[in-house]
N, C-alpha and C positions, 0 to 999 in steps of 0.2 A: 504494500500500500504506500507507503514513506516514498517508493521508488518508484512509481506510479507520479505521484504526485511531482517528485522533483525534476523527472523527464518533462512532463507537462508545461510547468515552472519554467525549464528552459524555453521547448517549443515554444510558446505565447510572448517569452522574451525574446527572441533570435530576431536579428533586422535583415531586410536583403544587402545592405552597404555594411562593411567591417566598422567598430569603432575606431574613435582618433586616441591611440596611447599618446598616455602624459597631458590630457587637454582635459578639465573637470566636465563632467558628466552629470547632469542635472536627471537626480532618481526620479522615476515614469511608474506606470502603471502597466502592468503586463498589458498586451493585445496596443491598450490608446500613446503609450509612453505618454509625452508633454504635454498631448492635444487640447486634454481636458483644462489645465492648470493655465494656459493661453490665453482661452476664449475672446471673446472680441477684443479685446484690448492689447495685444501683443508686445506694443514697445512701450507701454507701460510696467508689462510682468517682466519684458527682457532686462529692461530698468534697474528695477530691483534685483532680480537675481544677479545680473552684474555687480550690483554694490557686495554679492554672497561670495560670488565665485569668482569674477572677476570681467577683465574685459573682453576674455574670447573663452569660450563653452562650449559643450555641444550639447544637442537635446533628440529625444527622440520622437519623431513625431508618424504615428504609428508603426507600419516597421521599418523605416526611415530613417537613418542618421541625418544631422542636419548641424550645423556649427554656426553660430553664433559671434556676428564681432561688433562690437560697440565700443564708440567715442564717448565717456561720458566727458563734458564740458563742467566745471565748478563754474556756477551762481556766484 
């Protein structure tokens, strides 16, 4: 059952494009990865997450690697 589960676990997480080693990785949801956490407002959540992680990331948007680069400007 445990082994059942953790192959599944993988499958639902496995993307078509390899990830980017060494680049932070913004934790998803099996099957949606990012999609959900996005929603309409994007360079407001990439925003933020940049101030977390920094100014280049990648995220998964369903099974899709995708990287992330922002300029944040100081106010």
């Amino acid at each position: 059952m445990v082994a059942f589960i953790f192959l599944l676990w993988k499958y639902l997480n496995k993307t078509d494009t390899p990830k980017i080693r060494n680049l932070p990785e913004i934790p998803g949801i099996p099957l949606f990865g990012n999609l959900l956490q996005f929603g309409s407002s994007h360079a407001k959540v990439a925003g933020q997450l940049a101030k977390k992680y920094g100014p280049v990331f990648q995220v998964r948007l369903g099974n899709r690697v995708g990287a992330i680069v922002l300029h944040l400007k100081k106010c």
